[in-house]
C-alpha positions, 0 to 999 in steps of 0.5 A: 485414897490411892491412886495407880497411874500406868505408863509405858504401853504402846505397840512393838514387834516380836522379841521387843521390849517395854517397861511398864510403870505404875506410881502410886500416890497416897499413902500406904501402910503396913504390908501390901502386895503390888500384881500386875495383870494383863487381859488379852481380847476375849479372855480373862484377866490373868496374873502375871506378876507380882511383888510384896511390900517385903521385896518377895516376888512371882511370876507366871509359869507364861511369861517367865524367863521374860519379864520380870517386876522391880521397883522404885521406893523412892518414886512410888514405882512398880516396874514390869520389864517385858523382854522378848515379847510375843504376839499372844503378850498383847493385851491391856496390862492393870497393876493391881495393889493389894492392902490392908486398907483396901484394893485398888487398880491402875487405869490400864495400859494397852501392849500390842505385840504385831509384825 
């Protein structure tokens, strides 16, 4: 069984920065894909990033030029970097992996953006 810890939210102002982690425990095979999602109050859960087992990586057309995704093999770590954050940022951000095997997803971790 997988499981998705998430760290590194909290509360930041405008043109701030935060990194996002998630370490996955458990074992995974084969070729997978690790997304991150955020959901702003009263709307839908939106893609934001994502990375392949292969290293091939995705970023939305909203927060390109901003954020970009890495890793850590030899922690288990996905990374979302968050440069010059913006109030419309705010919004509890999932990490998501995609295998094979099955779906699974962090807990959340809340990214408030406020001057």
């Amino acid at each position: 069984q997988v499981q998705l810890v998430e760290s590194g939210g909290g509360l930041v102002q405008p043109g701030e920065s935060l990194r996002l982690s998630c370490t996955a425990s458990g074992s995974i095979f084969g070729f997978y894909q690790m997304n991150w999602y955020r959901q702003a109050p009263g709307k839908q859960r939106e893609l934001v990033a994502r990375m392949t087992s292969s290293g091939m990586t995705n970023i939305a057309d909203s927060v390109k030029g901003r954020f970009t995704i890495s890793r850590d093999a030899t922690k288990n770590t996905n990374y979302l970097h968050a440069d010059n954050l913006k109030v419309e940022d705010t919004g509890v951000y999932y990490c998501n992996l995609a295998t094979s095997g099955g779906n699974y997803w962090g807990q959340g971790t809340h990214v408030t953006v406020s001057s």
